[in-house]
N, C-alpha and C positions, 0 to 999 in steps of 0.2 A: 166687625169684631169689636163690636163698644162694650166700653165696662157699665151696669147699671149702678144706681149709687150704691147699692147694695154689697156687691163684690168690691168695690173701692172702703165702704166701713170694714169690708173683712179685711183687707189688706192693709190699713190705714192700725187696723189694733192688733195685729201680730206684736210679739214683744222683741224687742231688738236684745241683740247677745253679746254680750260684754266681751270685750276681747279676752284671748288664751292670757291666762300668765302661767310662766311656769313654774313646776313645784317646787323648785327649790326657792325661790322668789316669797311663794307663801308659805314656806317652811322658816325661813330667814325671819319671819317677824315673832315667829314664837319661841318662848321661855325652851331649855333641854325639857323639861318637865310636859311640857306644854307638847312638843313635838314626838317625844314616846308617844303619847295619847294620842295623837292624831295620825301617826304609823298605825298603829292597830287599829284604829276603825279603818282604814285605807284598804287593811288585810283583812278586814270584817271579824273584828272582833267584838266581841258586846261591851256593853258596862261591868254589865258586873263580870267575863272573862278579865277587862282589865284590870279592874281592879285585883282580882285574886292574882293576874301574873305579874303587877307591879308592886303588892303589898300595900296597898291605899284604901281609904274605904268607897265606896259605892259614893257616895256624896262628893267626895275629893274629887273622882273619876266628873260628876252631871259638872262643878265648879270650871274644872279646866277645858270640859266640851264648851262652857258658856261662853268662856274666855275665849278659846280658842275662834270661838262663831262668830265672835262681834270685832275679832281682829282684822281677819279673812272677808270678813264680810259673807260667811256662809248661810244658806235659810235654813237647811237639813243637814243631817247626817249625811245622806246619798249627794249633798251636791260639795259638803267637804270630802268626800270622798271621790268626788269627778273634780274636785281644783287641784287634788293630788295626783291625780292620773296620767 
């Protein structure tokens, strides 16, 4: 049952998973403003839905996504949306 080195490269570059935090944790570090924004993409809503159901423009809504990514430390959309979960 030997590992060849081959199967040790495959297991040696899996990527390791950052511990759970939980939502309210990564909710705690953002702005109210900031944290509407980030409920609704949670419930899948778009940009521009948000925008037209908060009154802001499309550009305000991409600003506070940016903010919101580089707080949380998110890469996507889908994976602020799996730290909220």
């Amino acid at each position: 049952m030997g590992f060849t080195s081959n199967s040790l490269t495959m297991f040696a570059e899996q990527p390791e998973t950052a511990p759970a935090v939980p939502a309210s944790a990564v909710l705690a570090q953002l702005t109210p403003e900031e944290r509407e924004v980030a409920e609704m993409v949670r419930k899948g809503f778009r940009n521009r839905e948000i925008a037209a159901e908060l009154y802001i423009s499309l550009r305000t809504v991409e600003l506070r996504l940016t903010h919101i990514y580089r707080k949380v430390g998110a890469r996507s959309r889908s994976h602020l949306a799996s730290l909220l979960n």
